[in-house]
Legacy VTK file of the C-alpha trace (Angstrom):
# vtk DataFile Version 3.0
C-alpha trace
ASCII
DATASET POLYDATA
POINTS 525 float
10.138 47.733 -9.747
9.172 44.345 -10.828
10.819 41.496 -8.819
11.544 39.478 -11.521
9.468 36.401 -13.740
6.432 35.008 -11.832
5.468 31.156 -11.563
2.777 30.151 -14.452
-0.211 28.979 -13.547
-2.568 25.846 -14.402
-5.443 24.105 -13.398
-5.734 20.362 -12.709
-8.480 18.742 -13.481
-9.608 15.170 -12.774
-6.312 15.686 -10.667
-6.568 12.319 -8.896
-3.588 12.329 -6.219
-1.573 14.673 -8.257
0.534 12.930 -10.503
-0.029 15.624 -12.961
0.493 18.605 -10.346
4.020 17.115 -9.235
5.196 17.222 -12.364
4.357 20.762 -13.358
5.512 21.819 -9.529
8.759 21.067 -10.058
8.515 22.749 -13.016
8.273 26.072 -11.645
4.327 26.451 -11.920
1.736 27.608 -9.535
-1.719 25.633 -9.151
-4.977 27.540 -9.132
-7.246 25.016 -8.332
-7.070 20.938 -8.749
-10.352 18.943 -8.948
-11.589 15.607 -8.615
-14.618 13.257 -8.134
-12.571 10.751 -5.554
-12.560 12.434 -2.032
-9.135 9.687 -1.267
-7.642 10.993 -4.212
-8.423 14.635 -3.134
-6.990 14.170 0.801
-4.149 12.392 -0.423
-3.172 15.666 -3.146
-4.068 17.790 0.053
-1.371 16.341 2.221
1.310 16.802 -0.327
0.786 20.609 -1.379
0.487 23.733 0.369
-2.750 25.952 0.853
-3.572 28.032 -1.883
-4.803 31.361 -0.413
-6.591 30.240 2.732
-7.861 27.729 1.535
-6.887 23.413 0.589
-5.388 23.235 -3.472
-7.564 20.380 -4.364
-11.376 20.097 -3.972
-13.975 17.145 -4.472
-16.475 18.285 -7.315
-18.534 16.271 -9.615
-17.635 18.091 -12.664
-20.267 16.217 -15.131
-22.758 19.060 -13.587
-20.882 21.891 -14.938
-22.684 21.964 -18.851
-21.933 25.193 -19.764
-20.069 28.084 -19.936
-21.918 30.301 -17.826
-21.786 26.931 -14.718
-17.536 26.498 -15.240
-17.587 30.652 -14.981
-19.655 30.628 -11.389
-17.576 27.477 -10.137
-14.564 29.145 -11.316
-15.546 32.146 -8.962
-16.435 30.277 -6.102
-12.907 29.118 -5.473
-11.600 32.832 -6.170
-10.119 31.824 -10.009
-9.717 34.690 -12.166
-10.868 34.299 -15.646
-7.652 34.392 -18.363
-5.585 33.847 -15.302
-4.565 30.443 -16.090
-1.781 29.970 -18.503
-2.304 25.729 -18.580
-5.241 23.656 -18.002
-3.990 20.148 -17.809
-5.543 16.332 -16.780
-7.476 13.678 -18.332
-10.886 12.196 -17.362
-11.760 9.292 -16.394
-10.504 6.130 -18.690
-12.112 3.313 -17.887
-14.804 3.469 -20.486
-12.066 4.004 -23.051
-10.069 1.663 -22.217
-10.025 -1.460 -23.866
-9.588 -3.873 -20.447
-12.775 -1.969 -19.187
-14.733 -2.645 -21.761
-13.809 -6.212 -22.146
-14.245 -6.916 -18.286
-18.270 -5.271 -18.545
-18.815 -7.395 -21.993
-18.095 -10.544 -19.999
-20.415 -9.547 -17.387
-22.706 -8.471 -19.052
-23.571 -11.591 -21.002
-24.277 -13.410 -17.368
-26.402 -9.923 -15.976
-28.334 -7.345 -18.587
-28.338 -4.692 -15.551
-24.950 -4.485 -15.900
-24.368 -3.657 -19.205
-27.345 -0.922 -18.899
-25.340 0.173 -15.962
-22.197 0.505 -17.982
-23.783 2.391 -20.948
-25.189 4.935 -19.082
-21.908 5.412 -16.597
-19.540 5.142 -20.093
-22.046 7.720 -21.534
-21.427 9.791 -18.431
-17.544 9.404 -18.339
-16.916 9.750 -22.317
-18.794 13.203 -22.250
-16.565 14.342 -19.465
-14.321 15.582 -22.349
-16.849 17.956 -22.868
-16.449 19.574 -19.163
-12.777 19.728 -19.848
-13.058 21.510 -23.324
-15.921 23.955 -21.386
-13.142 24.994 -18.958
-10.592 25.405 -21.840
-13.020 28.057 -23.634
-14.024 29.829 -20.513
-10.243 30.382 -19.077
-8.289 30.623 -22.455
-5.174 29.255 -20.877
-2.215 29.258 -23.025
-1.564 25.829 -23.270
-3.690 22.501 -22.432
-2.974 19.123 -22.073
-5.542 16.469 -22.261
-4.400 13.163 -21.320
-5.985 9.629 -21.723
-5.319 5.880 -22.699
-4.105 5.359 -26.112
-7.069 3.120 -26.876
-9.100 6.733 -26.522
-8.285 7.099 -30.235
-10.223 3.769 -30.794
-13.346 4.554 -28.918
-16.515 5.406 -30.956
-16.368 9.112 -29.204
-12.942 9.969 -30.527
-13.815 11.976 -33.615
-15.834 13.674 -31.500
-13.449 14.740 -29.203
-11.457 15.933 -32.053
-14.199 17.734 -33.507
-15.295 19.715 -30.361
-11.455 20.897 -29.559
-10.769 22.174 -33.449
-13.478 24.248 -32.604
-13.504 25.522 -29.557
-15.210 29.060 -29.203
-15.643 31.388 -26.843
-19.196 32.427 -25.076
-20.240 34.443 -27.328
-18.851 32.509 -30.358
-16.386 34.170 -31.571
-13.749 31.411 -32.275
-10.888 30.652 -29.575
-8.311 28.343 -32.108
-5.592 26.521 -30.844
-2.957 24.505 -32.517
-3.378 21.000 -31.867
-0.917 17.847 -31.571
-2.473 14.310 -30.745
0.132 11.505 -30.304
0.762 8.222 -28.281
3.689 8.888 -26.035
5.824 6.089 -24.006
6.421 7.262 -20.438
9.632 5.625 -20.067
10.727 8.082 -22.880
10.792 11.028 -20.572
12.461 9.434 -17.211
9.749 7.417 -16.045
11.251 3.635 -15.194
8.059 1.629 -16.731
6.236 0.772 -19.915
3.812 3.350 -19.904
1.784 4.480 -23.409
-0.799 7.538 -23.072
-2.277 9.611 -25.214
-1.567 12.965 -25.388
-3.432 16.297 -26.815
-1.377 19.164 -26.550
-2.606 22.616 -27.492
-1.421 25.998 -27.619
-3.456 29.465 -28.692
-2.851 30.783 -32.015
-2.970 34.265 -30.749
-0.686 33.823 -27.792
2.515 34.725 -30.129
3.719 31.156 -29.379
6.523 30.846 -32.149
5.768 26.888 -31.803
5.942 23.813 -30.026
9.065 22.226 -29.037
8.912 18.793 -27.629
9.771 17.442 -24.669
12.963 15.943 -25.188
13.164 12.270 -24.632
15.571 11.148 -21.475
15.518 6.918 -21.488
13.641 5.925 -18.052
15.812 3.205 -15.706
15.456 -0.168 -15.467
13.387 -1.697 -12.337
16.709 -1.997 -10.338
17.768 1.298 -10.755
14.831 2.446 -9.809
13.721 0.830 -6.725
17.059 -1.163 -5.722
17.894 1.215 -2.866
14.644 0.453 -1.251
15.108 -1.808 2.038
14.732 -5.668 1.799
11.083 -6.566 3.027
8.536 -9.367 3.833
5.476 -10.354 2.888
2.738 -8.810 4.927
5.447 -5.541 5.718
2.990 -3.112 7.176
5.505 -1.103 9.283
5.070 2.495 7.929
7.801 3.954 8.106
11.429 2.627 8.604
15.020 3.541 7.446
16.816 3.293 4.189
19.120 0.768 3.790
21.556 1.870 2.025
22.598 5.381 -0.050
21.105 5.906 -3.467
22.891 3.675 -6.115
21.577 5.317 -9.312
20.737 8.834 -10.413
17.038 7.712 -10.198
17.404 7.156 -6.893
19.085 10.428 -6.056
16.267 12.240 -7.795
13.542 10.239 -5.951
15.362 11.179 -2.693
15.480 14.904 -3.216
13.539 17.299 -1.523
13.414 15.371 2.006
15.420 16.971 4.983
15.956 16.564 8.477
14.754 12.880 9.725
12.497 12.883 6.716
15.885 12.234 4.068
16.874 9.061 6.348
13.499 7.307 6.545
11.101 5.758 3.812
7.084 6.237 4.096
4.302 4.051 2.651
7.052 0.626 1.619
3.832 -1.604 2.729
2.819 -4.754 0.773
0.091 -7.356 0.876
0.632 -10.446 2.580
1.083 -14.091 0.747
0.810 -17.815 1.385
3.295 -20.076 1.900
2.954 -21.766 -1.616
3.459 -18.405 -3.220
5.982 -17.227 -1.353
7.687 -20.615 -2.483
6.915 -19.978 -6.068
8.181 -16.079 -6.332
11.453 -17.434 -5.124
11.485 -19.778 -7.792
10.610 -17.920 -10.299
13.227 -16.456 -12.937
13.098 -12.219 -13.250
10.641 -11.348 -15.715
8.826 -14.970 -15.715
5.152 -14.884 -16.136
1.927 -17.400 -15.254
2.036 -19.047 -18.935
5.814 -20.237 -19.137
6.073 -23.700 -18.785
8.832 -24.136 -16.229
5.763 -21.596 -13.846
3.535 -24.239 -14.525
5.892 -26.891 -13.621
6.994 -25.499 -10.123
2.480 -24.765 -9.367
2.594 -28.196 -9.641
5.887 -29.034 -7.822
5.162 -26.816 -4.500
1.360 -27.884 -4.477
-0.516 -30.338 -7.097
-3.829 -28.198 -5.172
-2.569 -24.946 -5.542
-5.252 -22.196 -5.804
-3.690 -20.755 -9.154
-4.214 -24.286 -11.049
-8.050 -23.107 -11.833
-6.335 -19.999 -13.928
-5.973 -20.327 -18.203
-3.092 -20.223 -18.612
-4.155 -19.687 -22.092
-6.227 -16.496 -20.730
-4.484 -15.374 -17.839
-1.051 -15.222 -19.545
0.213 -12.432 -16.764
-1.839 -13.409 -13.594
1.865 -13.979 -12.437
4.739 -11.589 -13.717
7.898 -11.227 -12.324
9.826 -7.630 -12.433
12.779 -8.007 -14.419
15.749 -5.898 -12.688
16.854 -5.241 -16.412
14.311 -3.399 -17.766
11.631 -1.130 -16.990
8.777 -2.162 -15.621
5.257 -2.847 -17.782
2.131 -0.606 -17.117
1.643 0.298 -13.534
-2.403 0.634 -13.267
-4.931 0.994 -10.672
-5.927 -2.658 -10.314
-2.633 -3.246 -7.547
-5.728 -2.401 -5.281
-6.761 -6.129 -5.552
-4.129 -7.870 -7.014
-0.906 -7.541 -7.061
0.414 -10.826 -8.261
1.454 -9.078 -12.029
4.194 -7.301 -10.076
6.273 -9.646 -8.137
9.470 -7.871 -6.301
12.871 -9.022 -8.474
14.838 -10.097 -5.380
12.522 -10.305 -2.731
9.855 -13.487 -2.669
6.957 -10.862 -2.361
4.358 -8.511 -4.851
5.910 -4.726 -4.492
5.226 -2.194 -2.043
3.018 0.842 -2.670
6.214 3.168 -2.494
8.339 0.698 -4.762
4.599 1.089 -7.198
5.036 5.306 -6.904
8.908 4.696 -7.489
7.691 3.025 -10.750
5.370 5.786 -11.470
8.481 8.449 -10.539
6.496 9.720 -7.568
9.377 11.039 -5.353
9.849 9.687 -1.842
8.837 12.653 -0.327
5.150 12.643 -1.480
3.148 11.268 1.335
1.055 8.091 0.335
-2.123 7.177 1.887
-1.901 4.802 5.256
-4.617 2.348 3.763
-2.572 0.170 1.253
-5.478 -0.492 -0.844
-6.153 3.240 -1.396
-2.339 3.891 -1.991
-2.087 1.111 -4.757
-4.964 2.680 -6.266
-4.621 6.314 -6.700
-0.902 5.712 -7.398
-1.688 3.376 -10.477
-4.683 6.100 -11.557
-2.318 8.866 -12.039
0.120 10.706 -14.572
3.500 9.814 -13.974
5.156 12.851 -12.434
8.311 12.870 -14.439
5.927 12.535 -18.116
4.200 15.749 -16.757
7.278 17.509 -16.352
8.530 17.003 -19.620
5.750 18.174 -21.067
5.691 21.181 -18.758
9.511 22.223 -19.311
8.424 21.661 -23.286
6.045 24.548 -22.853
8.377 27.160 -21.009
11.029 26.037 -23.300
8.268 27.215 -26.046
6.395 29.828 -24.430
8.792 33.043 -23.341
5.171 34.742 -22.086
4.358 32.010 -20.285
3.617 33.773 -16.836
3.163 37.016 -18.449
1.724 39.914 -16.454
-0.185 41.471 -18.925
-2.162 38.580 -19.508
-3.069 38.502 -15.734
-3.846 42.463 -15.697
-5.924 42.156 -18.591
-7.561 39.010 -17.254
-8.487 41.329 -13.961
-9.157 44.647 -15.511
-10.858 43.587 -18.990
-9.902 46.107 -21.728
-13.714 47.444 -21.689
-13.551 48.675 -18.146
-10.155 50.013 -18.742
-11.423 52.032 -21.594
-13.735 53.615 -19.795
-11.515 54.044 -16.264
-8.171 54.881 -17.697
-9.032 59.031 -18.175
-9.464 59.254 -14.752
-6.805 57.195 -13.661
-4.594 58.752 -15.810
-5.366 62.240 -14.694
-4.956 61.192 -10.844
-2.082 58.656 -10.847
0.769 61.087 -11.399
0.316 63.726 -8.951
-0.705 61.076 -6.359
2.711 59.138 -7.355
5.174 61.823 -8.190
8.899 61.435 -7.130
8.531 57.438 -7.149
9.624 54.739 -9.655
6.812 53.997 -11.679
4.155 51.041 -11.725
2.296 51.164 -14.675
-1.621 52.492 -13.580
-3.413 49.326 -15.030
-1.221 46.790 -12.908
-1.744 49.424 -9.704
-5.133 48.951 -10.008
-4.953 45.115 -10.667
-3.486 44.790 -7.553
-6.299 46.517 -5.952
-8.918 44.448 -7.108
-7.084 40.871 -5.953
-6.394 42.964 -2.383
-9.798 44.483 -1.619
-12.566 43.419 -4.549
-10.974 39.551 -4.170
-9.349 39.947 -0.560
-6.231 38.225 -1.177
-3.125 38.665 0.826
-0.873 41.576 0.299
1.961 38.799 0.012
-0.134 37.078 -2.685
-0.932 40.243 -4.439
2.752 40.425 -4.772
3.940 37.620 -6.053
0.692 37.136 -8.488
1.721 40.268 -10.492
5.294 40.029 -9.715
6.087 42.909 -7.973
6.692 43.592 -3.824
3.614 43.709 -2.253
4.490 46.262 -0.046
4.621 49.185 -3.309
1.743 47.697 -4.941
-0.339 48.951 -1.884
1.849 52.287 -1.261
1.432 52.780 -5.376
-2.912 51.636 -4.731
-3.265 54.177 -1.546
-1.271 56.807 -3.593
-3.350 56.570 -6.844
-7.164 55.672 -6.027
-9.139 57.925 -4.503
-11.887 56.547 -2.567
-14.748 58.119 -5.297
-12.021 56.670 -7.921
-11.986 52.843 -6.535
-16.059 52.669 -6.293
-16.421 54.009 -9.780
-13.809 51.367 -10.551
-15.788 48.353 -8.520
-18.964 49.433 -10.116
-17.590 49.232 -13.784
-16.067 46.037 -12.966
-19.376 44.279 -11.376
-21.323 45.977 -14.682
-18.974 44.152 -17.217
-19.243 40.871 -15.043
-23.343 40.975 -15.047
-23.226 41.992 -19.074
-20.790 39.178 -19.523
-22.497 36.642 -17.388
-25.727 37.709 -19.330
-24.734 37.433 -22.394
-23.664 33.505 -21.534
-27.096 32.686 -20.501
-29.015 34.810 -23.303
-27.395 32.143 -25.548
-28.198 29.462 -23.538
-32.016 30.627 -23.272
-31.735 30.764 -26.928
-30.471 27.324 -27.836
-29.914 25.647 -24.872
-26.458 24.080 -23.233
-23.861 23.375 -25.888
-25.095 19.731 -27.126
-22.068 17.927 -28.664
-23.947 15.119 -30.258
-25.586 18.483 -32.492
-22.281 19.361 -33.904
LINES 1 526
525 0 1 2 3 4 5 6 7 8 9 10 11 12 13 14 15 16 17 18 19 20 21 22 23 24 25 26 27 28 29 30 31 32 33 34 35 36 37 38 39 40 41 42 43 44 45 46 47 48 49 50 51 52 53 54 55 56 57 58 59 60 61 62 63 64 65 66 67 68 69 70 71 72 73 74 75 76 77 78 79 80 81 82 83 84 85 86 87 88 89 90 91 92 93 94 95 96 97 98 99 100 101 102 103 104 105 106 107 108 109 110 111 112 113 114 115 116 117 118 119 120 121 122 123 124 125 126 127 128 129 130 131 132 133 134 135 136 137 138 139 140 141 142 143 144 145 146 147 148 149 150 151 152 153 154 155 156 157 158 159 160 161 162 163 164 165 166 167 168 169 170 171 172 173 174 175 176 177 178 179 180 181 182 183 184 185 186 187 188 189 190 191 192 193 194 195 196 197 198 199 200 201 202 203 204 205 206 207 208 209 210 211 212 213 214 215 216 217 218 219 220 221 222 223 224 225 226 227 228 229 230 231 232 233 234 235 236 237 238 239 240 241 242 243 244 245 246 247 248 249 250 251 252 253 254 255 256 257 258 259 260 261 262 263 264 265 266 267 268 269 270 271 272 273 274 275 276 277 278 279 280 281 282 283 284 285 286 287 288 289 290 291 292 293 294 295 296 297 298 299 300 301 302 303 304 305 306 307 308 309 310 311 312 313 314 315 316 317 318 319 320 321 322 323 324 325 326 327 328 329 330 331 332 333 334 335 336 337 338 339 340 341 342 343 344 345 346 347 348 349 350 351 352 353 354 355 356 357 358 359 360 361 362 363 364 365 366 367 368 369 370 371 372 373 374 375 376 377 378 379 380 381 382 383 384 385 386 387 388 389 390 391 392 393 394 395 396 397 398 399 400 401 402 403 404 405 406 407 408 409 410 411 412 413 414 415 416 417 418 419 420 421 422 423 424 425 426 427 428 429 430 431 432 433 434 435 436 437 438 439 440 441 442 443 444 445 446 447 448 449 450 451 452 453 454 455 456 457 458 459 460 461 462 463 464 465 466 467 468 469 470 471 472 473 474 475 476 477 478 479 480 481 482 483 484 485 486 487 488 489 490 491 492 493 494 495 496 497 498 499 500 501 502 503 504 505 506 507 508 509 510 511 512 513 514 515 516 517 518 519 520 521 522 523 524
């Protein structure tokens, strides 16, 4: 008999450390595969989640090789993912070349060095078309559900409509249309949990033939403010580099309960990664003068720069220009946009109460990473691919919204039908029919097509007989009984053949049509 709902499954791509993944963990779903360019990124989402089937979740893959269907199919099958078995593809590429900062920060460069700016065109040319990898993988996998996140500028950039165009009309490979129902939006992170100032955009789509009733949002739970979010941590120093050392105190807020869960043993009484950068003695002096949320530009800031040190380094700022080179946390409210640049400055986030910029855990606090995902030991690195990644707690919303929508979410017969296509089980299901009940009479059944399923993950795939299991949601130990009992050998290699036949005449027909016009081409739409 069945043992009961099985976890749905997604893809992460452009995963980055695994902001994304956290999120839709601990909301019940299982993780195929994860991908990303940044091999730091990639270790650090290794440390924090369990193999998947002998073998590391995450991998480092430049995906802008992968330009068409027929190249996402074979690196699909390299890391043992079954087409249609992925109910959600989620992640985002790259922003920086739609982001509004990046673009003014090459600009300015660029006027002092042309390289640059040809530099910059042909690495934004790169990065913007990444979309198109993303939307490749959405037509070759079908999934359920995506969710393609990105900077809310995105929807300024010169490549938007674009974007839009491609994903109203996504096809499959041999173009017959795949339509989803699309929702593009600006969201605020700190509407769904998250304790900071965060707006992303975010496309959310779900397939019109799925029998998905509709979409129901995530609903909106008001993030904390900065102290309720990281006031438990302990009382620090500049320069703290000590990696791991006790709480100070029990959790004060609900925040801080929920950042606290899932550690145990001698892990729930000590805190990893609260490491920040070290500071003179002038700005030392100047944090403790400064009010909470004070910035660079206020005059009584530019009254104590002078006051500690008529010399002091941060005179030769605008601050006309550099408005928020100095910004203090205010214990209040949430905190403004957490970003990737804490990897060389950290002087925007200045600690409320202590005379010191924040630590890399206080920075994944801020993002809603939990305390139990392990940071990177090189601070740098930590501040980095913390501030490059989906808040955990805005993925989970999202995630809950699509169970919450979705009651096939997970569904078996998807998975079956992904792994025997309805073609091969056409031709196969006479014979299996006219075996499987004197092989399997006197037992409680297991429908044929899920029987043999489970023999194609166990001996055409070689998974695990545990995996087997809990992939199709029953106990592993009938699904092989039910297999041994039902397939003949002659019946399984008739079975193998007509599955590697449909893969070749499948996988053919993806590169006749690229032999006829060539890789899909966006910019021809």
């Amino acid at each position: 008999m069945p043992r009961g709902p099985v976890r749905p499954t997604y893809i992460d791509l452009f995963s980055g450390c695994g902001g994304a993944s956290v999120g839709f963990h601990d909301a019940g779903f299982e993780c195929l595969l994860a991908v990303d360019w940044d091999q730091q990124a990639v270790d650090t989402y290794n440390a924090n989640f369990p193999r998947h089937r002998q073998r590391l979740p995450a991998v480092r893959a430049d995906l802008s090789r992968l330009t068409s269907h027929a190249d996402v199919s074979r690196f699909l099958e390299s890391y043992g993912v079954v087409k249609g078995s992925c109910d959600v593809i989620v992640g985002g590429p790259p922003c920086q070349s739609f982001s509004s900062v990046g673009r003014t920060k090459v600009a300015a460069l660029s006027r002092k060095d042309a390289r640059v700016r040809e530099e910059w065109i042909e690495t934004a040319r790169n990065r913007t078309m990444l979309f198109e990898v993303y939307a490749l993988f959405v037509e070759v996998l079908a999934p359920r559900w995506f969710l393609f996140e990105n900077v809310p500028t995105i929807r300024s950039h010169e490549t938007y409509p674009l974007i839009e165009q491609r994903f109203e009309g996504l096809s499959r490979w041999n173009r017959t249309p795949l339509p989803y129902t699309l929702s593009r939006e600006n969201y605020w992170a700190s509407d769904y949990g998250v304790p900071q100032r965060r707006r992303r955009f975010i496309m959310v789509g779900y397939r019109n033939d799925a029998g998905i009733p509709s979409w129901k949002r995530p609903a909106k739970i008001p993030g904390p403010a900065v102290q309720d979010a990281i006031g438990d941590l302990p009382t620090v120093d500049a320069g703290h580099r000590v990696p791991v050392i006790a709480y100070a105190q029990q959790p004060q807020s609900e925040y801080q309960q929920l950042m606290r869960e899932g550690l145990n043993g001698a892990d729930a009484n000590t805190v990893i990664g609260h490491i920040c950068r070290s500071h003179n003695l002038d700005d030392i002096e100047l944090f403790r003068r400064m009010a909470p949320g004070a910035r660079f530009s206020d005059p009584e800031v530019q009254v104590a720069i002078e006051a500690i040190n008529p010399d002091h380094k941060l005179k030769k700022y605008s601050k006309e220009k550099f408005q928020d080179k100095l910004h203090k946390l205010d214990p209040e409210r949430e905190a403004w946009t957490i970003t990737a640049h804490l990897q060389k400055d950290c002087y925007k986030f200045i600690h409320y109460r202590d005379a010191r910029t924040i630590t890399v855990r206080e920075a994944a606090r801020l993002q809603s990473f939990p305390d139990r995902f392990k940071l990177p030991e090189v601070m740098g690195v930590g501040f980095r691919v913390v501030g490059n990644a989906i808040p955990p707690l805005l993925a989970q919303a999202f995630a809950e919204s699509f169970r919450c929508s979705d009651p096939d979410l997970g569904s078996i017969n998807d998975r079956v039908r992904a792994l025997v296509p309805d073609a091969v089980w056409e031709l196969l299901e006479p014979r299996v029919l006219e075996e499987f009940p004197a092989r399997t009479a006197g037992n409680k059944p297991v429908p044929p097509r899920v029987v043999f399923a489970a023999g194609v993950l166990r001996w055409h795939r070689e998974w695990s007989q545990r995996d087997v299991g809990e992939y199709l949601g029953y106990h592993s130990e009938t699904l092989n009984r039910k297999f041994r009992q039902a397939f003949s050998s002659g019946l399984w290699h008739e079975a193998e053949r007509l599955l590697a036949d449909a893969h070749i005449v499948a996988l053919q027909g993806e590169l006749e049509l690229m032999d006829d016009e060539g890789p899909h081409d966006i910019a021809a739409d």
